[in-house]
Backbone as a printed PyTorch tensor [residue, N CA C, xyz], in Angstrom:
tensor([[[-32.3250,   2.8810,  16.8580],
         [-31.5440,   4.1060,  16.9020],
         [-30.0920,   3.8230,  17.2960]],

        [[-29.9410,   2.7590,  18.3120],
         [-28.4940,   2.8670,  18.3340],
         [-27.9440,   1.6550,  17.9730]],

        [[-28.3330,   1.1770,  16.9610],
         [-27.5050,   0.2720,  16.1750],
         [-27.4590,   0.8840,  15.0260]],

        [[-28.0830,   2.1610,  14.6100],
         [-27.7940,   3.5250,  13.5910],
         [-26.6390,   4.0810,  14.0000]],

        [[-26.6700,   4.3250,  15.4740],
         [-25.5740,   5.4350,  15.6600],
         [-24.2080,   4.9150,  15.8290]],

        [[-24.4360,   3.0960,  15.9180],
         [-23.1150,   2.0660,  15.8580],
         [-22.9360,   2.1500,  14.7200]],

        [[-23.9910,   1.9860,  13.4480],
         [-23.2300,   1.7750,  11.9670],
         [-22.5460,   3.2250,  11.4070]],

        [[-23.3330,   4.2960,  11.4560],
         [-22.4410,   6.0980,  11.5780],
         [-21.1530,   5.6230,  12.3210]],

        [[-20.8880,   5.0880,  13.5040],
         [-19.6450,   5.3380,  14.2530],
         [-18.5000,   4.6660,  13.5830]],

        [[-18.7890,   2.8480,  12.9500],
         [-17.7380,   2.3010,  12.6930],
         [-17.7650,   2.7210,  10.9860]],

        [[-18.4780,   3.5100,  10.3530],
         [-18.5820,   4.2160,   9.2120],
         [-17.2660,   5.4030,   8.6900]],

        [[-17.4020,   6.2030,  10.1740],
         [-16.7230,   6.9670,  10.5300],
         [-15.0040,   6.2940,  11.1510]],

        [[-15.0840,   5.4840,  11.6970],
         [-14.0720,   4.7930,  11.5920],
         [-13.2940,   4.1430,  11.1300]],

        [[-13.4500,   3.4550,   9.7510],
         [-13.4320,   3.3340,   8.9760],
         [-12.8560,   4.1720,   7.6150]],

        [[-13.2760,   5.8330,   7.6130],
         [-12.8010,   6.6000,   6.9280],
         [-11.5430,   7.2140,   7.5350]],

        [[-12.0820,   7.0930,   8.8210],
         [-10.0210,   7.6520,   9.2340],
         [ -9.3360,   6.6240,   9.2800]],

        [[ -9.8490,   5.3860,   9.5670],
         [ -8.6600,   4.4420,   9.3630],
         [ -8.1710,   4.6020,   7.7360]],

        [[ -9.3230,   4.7350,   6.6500],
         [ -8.6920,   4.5780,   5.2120],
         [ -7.7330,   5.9210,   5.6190]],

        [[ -7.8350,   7.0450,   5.8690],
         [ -7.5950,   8.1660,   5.8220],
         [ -5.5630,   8.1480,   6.0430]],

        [[ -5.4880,   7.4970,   7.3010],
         [ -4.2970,   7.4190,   8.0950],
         [ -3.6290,   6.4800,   7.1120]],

        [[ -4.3120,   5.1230,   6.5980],
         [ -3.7500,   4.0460,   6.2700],
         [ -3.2590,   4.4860,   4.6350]],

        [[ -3.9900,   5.2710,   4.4350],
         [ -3.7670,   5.9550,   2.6780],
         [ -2.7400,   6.6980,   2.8340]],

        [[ -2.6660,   7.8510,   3.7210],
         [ -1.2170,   8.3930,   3.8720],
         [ -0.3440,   7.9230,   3.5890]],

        [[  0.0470,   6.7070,   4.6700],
         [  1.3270,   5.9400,   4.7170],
         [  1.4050,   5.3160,   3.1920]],

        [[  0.9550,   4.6780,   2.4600],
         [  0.4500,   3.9360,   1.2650],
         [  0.9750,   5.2040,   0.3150]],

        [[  0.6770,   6.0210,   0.4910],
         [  0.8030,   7.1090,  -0.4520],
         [  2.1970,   7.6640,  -0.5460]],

        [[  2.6770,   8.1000,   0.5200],
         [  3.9060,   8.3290,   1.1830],
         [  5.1760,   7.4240,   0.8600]],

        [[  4.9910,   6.6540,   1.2080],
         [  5.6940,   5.4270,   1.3240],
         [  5.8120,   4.9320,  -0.5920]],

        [[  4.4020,   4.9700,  -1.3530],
         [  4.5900,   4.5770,  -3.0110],
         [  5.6880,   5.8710,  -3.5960]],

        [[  5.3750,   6.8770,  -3.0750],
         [  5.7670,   8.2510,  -3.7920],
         [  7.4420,   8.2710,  -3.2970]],

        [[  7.9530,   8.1060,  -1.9590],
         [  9.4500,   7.9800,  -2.0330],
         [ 10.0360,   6.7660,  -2.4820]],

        [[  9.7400,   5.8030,  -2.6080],
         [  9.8200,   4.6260,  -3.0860],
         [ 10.1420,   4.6780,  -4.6000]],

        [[  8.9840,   5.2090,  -5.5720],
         [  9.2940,   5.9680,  -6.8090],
         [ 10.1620,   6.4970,  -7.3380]],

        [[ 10.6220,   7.4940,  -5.9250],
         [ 11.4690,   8.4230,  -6.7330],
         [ 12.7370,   7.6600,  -6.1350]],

        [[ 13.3320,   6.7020,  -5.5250],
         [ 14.4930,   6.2710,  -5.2130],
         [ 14.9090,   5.5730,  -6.0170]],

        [[ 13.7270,   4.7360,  -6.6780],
         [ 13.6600,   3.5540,  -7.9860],
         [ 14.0130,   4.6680,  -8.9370]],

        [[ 13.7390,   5.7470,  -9.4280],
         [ 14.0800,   6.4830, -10.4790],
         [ 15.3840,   7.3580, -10.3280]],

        [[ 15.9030,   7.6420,  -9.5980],
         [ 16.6610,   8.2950,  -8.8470],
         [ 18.2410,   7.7300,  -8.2180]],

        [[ 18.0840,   6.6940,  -7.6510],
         [ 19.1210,   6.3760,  -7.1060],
         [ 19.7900,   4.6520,  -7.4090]],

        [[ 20.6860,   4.4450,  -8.0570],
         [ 20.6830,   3.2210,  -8.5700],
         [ 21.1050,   1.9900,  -7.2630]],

        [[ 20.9400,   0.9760,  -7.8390],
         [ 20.6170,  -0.0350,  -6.5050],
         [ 21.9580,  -0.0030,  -5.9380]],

        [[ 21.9510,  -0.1630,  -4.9380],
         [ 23.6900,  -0.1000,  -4.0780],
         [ 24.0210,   0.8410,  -3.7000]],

        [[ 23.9590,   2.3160,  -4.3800],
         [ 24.1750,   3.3130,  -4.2340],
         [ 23.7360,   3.7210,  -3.2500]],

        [[ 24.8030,   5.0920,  -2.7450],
         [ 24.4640,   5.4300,  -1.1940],
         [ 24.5050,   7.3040,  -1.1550]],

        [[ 23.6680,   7.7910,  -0.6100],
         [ 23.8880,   9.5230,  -0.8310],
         [ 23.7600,   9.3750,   0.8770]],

        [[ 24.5820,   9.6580,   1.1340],
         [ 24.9380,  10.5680,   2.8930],
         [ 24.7190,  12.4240,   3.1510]],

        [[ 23.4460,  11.8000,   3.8120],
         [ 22.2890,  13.0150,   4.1540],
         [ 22.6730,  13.8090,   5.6590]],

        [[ 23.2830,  13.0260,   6.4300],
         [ 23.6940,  13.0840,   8.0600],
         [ 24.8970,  11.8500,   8.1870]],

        [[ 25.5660,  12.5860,   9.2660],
         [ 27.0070,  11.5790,   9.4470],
         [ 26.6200,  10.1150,   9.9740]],

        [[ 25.3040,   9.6470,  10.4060],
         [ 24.8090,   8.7090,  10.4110],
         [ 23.3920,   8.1460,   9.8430]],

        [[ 23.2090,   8.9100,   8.9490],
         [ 21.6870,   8.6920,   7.4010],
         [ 22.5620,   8.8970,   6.1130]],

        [[ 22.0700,   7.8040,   5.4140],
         [ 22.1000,   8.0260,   3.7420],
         [ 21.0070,   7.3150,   3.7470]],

        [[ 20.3900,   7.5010,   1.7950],
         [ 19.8130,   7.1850,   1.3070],
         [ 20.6280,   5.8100,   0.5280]],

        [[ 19.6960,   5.1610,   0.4280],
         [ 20.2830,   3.9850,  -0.4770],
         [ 19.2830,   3.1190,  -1.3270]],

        [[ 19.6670,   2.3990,  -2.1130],
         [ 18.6080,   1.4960,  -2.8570],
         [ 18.7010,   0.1530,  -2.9640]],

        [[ 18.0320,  -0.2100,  -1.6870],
         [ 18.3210,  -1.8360,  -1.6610],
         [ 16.7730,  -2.4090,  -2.1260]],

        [[ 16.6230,  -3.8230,  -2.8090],
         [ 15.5430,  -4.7940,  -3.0300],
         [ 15.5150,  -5.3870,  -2.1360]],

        [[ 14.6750,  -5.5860,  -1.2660],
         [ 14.4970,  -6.8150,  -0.5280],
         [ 13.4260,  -8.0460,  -0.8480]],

        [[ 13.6970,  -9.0100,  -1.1000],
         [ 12.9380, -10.2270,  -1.5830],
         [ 12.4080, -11.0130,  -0.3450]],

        [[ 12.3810, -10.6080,   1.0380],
         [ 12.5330, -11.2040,   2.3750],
         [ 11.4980, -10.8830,   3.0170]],

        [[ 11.5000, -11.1350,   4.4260],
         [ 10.5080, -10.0850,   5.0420],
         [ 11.7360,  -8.9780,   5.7170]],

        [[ 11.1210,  -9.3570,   7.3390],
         [ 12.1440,  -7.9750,   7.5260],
         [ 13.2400,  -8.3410,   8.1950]],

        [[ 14.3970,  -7.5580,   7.4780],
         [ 15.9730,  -7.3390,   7.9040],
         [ 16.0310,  -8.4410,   6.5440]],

        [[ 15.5810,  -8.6720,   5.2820],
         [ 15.5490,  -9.9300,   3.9950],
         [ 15.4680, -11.1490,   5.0990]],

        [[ 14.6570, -11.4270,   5.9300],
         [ 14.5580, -13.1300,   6.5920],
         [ 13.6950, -13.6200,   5.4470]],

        [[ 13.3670, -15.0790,   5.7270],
         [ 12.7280, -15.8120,   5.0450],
         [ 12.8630, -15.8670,   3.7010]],

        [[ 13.5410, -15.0770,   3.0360],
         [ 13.2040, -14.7300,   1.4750],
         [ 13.2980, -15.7270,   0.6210]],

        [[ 13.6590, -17.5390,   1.2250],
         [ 13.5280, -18.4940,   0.2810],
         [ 12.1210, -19.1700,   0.4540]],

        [[ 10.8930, -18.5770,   1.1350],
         [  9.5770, -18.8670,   1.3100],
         [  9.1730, -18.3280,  -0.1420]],

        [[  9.6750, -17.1440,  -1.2080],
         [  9.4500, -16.6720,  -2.1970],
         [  8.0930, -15.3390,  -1.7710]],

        [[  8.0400, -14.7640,  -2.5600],
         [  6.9410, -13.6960,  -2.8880],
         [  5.7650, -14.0890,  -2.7270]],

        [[  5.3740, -15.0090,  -3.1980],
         [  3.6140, -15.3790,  -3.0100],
         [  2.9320, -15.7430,  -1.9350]],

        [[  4.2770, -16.0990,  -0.8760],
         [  3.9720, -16.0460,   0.3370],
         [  4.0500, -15.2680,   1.4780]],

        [[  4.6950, -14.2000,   0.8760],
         [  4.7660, -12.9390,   1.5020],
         [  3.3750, -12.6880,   1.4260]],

        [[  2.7740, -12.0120,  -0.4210],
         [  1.2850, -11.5210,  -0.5820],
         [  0.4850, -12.0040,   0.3930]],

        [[  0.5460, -13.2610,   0.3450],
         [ -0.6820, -14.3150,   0.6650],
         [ -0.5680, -13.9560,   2.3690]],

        [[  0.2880, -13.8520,   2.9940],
         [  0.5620, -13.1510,   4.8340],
         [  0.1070, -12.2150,   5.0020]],

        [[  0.1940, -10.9870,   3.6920],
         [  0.0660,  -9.6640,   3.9060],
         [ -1.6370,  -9.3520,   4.0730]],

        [[ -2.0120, -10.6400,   2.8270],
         [ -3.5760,  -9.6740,   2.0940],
         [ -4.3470, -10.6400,   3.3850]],

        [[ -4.1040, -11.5270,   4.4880],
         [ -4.5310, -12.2350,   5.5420],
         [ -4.0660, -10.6820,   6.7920]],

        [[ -3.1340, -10.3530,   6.6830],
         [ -3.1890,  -9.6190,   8.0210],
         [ -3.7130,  -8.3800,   7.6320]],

        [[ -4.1570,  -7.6760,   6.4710],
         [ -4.7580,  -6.8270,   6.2000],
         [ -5.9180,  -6.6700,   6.7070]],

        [[ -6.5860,  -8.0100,   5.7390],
         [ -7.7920,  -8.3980,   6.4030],
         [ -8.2230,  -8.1910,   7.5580]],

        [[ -7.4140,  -9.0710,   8.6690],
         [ -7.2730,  -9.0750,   9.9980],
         [ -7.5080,  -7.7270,  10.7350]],

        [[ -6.5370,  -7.1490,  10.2440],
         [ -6.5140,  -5.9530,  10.7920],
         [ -7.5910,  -4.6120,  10.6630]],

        [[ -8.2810,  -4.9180,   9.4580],
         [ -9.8190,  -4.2940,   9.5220],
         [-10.8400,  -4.4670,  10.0960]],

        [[-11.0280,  -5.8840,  10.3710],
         [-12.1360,  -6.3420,  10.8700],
         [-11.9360,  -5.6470,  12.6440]],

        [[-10.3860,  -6.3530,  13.3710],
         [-10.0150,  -5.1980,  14.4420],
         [-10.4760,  -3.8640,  14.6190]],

        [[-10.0470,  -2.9560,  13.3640],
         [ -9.7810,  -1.6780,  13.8060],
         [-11.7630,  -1.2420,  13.6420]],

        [[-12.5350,  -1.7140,  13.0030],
         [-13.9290,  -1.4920,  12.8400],
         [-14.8150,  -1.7170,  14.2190]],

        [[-13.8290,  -3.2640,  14.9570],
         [-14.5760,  -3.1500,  16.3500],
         [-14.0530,  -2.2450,  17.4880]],

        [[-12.8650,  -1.3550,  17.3930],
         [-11.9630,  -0.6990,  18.5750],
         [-13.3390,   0.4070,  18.8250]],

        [[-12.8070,   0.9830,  19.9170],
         [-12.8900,   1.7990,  20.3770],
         [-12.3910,   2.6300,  21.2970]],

        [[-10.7780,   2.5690,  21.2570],
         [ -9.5760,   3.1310,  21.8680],
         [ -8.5920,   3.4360,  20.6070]],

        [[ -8.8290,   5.1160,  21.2200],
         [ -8.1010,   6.0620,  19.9570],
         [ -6.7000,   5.4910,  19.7100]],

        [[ -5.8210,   5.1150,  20.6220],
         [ -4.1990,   4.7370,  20.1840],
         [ -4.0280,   3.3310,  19.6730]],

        [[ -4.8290,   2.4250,  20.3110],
         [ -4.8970,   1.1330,  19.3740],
         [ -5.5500,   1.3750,  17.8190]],

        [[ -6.6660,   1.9630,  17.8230],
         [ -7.3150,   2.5230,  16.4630],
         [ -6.0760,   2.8540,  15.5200]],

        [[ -5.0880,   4.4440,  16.2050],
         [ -4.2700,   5.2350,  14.9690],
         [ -3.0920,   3.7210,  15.1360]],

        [[ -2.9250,   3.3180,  16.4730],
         [ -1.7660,   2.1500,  15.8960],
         [ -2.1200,   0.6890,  14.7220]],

        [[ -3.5330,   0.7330,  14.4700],
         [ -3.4850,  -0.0050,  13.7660],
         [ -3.5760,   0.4570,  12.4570]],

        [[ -4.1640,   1.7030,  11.9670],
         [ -3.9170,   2.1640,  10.9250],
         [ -2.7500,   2.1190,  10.5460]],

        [[ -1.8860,   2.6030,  11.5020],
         [ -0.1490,   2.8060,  10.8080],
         [ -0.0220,   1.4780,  10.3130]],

        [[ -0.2770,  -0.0530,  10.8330],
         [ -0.0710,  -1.1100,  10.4850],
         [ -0.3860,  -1.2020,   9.2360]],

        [[ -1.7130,  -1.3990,   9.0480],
         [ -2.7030,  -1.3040,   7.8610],
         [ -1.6760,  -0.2950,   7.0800]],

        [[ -1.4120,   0.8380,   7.0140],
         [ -0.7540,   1.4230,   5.8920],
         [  0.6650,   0.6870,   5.4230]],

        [[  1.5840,   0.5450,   6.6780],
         [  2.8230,  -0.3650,   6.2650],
         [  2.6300,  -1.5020,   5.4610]],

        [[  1.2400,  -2.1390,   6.1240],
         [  1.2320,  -3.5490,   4.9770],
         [  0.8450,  -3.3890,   4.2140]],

        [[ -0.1360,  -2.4770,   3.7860],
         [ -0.3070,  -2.1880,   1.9430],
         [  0.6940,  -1.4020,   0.9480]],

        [[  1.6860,  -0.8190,   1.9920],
         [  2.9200,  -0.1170,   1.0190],
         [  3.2980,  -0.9820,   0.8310]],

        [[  4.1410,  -2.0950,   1.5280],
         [  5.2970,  -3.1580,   1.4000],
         [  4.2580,  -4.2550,   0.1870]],

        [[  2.8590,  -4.6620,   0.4960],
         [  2.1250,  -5.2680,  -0.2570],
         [  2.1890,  -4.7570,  -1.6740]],

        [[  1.9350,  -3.4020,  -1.8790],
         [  1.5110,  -3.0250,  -3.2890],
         [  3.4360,  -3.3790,  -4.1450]],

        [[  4.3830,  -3.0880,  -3.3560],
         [  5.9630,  -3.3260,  -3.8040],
         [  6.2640,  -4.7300,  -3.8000]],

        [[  5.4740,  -5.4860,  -3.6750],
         [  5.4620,  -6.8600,  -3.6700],
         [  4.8570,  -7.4970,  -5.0410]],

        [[  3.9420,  -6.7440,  -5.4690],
         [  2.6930,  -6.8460,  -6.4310],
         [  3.3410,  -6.2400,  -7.1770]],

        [[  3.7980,  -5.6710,  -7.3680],
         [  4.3670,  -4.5530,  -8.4650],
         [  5.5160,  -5.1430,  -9.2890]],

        [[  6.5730,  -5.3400,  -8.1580],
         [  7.8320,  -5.1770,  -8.7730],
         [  8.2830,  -6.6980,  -8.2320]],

        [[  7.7840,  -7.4950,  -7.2170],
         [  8.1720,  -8.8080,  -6.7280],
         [  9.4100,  -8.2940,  -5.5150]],

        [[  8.9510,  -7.3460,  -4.8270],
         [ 10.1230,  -7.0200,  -4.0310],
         [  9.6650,  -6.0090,  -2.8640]],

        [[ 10.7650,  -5.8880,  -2.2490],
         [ 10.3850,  -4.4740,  -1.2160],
         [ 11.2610,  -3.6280,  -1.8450]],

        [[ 11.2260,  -2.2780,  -1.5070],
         [ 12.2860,  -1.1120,  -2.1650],
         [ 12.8260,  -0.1710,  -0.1880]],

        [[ 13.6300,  -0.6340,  -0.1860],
         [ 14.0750,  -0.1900,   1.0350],
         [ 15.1440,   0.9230,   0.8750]],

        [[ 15.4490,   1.9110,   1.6380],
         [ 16.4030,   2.9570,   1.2080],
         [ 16.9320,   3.7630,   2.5500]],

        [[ 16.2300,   3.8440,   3.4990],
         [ 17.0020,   4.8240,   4.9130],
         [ 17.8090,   3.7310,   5.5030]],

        [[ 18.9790,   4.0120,   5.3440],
         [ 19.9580,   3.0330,   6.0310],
         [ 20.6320,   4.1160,   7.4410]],

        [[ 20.5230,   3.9320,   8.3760],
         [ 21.0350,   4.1890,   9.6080],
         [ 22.0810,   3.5970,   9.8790]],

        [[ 23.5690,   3.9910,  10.0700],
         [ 24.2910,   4.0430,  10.9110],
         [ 25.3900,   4.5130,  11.7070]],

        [[ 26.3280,   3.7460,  12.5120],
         [ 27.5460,   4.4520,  13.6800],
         [ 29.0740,   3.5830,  12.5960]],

        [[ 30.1300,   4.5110,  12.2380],
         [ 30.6520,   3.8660,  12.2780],
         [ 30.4560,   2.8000,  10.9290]],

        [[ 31.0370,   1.4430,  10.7220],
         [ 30.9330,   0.6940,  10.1450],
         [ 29.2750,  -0.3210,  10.3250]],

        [[ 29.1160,   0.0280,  11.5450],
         [ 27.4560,  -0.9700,  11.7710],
         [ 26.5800,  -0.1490,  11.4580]],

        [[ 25.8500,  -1.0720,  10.1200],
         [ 24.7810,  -0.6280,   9.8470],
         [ 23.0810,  -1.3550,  10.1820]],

        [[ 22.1880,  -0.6480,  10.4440],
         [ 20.8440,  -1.0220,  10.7890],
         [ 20.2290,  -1.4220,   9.1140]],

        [[ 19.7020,  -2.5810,   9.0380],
         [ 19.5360,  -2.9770,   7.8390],
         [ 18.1660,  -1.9870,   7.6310]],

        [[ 18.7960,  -1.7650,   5.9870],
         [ 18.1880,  -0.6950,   5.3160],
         [ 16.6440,  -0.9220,   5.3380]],

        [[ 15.0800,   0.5410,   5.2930],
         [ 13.8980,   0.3450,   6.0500],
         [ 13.3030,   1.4190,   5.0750]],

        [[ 12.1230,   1.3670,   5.0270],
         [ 11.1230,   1.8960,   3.9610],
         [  9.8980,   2.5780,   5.3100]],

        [[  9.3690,   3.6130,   4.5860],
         [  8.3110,   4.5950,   5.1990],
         [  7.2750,   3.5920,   5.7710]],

        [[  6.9430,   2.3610,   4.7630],
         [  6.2470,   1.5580,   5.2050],
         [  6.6520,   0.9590,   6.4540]],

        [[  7.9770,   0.3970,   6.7740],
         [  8.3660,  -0.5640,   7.7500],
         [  7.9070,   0.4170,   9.1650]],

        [[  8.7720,   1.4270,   8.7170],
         [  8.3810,   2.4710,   9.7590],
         [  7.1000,   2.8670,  10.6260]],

        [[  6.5040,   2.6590,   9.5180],
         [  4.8910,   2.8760,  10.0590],
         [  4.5450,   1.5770,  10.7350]],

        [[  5.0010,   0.6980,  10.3900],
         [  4.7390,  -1.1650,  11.0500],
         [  4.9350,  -1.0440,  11.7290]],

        [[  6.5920,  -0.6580,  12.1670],
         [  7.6420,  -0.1360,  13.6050],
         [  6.6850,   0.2900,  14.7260]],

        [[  6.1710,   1.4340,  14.5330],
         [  5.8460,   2.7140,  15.0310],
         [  4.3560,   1.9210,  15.9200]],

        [[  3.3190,   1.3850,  14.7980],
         [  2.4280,   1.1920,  14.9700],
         [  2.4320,  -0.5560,  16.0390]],

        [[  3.3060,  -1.3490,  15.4990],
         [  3.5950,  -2.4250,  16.2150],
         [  3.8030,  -1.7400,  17.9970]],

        [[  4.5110,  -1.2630,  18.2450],
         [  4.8650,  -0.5310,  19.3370],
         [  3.8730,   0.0910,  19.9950]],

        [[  3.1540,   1.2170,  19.5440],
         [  2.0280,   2.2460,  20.0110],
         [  1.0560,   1.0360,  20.3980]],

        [[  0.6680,  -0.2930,  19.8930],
         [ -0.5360,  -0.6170,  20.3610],
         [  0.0350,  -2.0520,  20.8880]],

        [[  1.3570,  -2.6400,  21.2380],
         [  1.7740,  -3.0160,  22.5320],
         [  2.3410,  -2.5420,  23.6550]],

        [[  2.4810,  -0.7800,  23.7310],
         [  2.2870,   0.0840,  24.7880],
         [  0.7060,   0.2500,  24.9750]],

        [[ -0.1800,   0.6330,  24.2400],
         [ -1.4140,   0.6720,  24.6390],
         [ -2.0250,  -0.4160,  25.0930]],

        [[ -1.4470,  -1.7320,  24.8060],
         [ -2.1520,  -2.9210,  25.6910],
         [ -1.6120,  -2.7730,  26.7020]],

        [[ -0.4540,  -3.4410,  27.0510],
         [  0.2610,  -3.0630,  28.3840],
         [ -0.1170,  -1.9190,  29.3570]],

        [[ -0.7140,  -0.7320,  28.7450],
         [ -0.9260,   0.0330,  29.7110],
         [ -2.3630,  -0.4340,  30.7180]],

        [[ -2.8920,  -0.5790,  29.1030],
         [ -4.4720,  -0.8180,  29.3650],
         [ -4.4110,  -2.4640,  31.0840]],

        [[ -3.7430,  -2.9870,  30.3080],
         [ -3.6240,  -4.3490,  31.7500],
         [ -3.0600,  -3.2830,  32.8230]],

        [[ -2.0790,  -2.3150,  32.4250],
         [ -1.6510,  -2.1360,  34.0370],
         [ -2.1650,  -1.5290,  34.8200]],

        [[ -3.6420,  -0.8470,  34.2550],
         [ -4.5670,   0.1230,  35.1510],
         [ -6.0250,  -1.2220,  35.3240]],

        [[ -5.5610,  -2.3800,  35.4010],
         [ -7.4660,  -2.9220,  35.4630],
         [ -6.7340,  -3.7690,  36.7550]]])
């Protein structure tokens, strides 16, 4: 009975992780789309006195590092920490490490599937003050951002109460 009610649980876990991780994936393909159709590369539309939209390729990882490792070694990092990161989120059982790893899981299959696709990343929210700009970032990165963060605050916390 309760190695039933373990396989129902990580069953169930499992569907919200696809659930959360499909969002971002979804989200992230669909503005991506329309910037590729929409806004030509270089180009900049100023949304707020410190947001535009823009259309940069990135061939790199992030901020374009590494980008003379080439593409296949990007995939080949991505479809390994994917992995990784399922087998994780199937054994959790702490809700903020769980949704922080989904966000992960979704960032790396957006940036993955724009890798597969087109041999590139499609990056476009450029932030900045002034002349300094924050190198340009995709719904996906964001969700990496977000999720990288949420579940090295949730470790850290977790050590600072044992």
């Amino acid at each position: 009975m309760q190695e039933m009610l373990r396989s129902s649980n990580n069953m169930n876990k499992g569907i919200l992780a696809a659930i959360i991780s499909s969002m971002v994936v979804f989200l992230d393909y669909l503005t991506k789309s329309i910037i590729v159709a929409r806004v030509s590369q270089f180009e900049s539309i100023k949304i707020l006195p410190f947001l535009q939209i823009v259309h940069v390729e990135n061939e790199g990882a992030a901020f374009g590092l590494f980008r003379a490792l080439g593409n296949n070694v990007f995939i080949i990092i991505s479809f390994i920490a994917i992995f990784v990161i399922i087998i994780y989120l199937l054994k959790l059982r702490k809700g903020l490490e769980f949704f922080s790893l989904s966000l992960i899981l979704g960032g790396a299959a957006g940036n993955l599937i724009g890798r597969i696709k087109v041999g590139k990343v499609i990056d476009y929210i450029d932030i900045y003050a002034g002349k300094w700009h924050w190198p340009a970032f995709n719904i996906a990165d964001s969700a990496l951002t977000i999720g990288i963060i949420l579940f090295l605050w949730s470790n850290l916390r977790c050590r600072k109460n044992m």
